[in-house]
N, C-alpha and C positions, 0 to 999 in steps of 0.2 A: 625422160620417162615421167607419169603423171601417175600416179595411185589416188583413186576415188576413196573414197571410205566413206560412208551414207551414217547420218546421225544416229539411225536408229542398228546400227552395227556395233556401235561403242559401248566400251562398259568403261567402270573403275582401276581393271584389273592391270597392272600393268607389274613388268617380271624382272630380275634381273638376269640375265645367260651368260652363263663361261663354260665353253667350251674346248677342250684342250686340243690340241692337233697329234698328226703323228710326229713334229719335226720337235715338240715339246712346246711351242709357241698355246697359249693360251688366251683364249679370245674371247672378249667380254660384248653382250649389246644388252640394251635396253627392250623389252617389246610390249606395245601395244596389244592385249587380248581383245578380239574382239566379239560379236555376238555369236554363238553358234547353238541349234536346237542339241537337245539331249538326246533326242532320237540316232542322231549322227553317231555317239562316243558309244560303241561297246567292245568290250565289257566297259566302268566308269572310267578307270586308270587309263583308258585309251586317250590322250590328250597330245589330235593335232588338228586341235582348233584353229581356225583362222589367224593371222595376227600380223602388224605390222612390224618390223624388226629393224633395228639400229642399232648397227654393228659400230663399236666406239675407234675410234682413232688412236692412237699408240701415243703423241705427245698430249703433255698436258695441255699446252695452248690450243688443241685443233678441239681436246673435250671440251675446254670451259669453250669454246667459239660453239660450238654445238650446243652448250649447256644454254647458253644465253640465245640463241634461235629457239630452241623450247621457251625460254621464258619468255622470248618478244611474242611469241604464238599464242599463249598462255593470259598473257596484258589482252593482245587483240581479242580473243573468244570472249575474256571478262567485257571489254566494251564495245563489244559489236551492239547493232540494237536487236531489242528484244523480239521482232518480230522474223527475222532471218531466223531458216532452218526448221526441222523439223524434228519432234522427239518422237 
């Protein structure tokens, strides 16, 4: 699977989610908010906005292996050149 996301879709916002189950398991992800008109949310509190979601792994070694793909992505955006991409 390939998920686009377009530059100008991106914000700052990003969430943390735990969401408990019926079995008592409690599940944590990360999400990416991404752009969405105000026109879209009523009343305000309606919030389901767009977003990209990453649902965390249960051992610690499978998070920090994930933690550190955010960071190598994070290095790469900081040195890509300047002229890639659009805001």
């Amino acid at each position: 699977m390939r998920i686009n996301v377009y530059s100008q879709e991106l914000t700052d916002e990003v969430k943390l989610i735990e969401k408990p189950s019926n079995t008592g398991v409690t599940y944590s992800a990360v999400q990416l908010i991404l752009h969405s008109s105000d026109k879209l949310h009523h009343p305000p509190e309606d919030d389901d906005r767009s977003a990209v979601t990453f649902w965390l792994p249960k051992s610690k070694h499978r998070r920090e292996a994930l933690a550190l793909a955010f960071e190598n992505m994070a290095r790469m955006v900081r040195n890509a050149p300047d002229e890639t991409g659009l805001d």
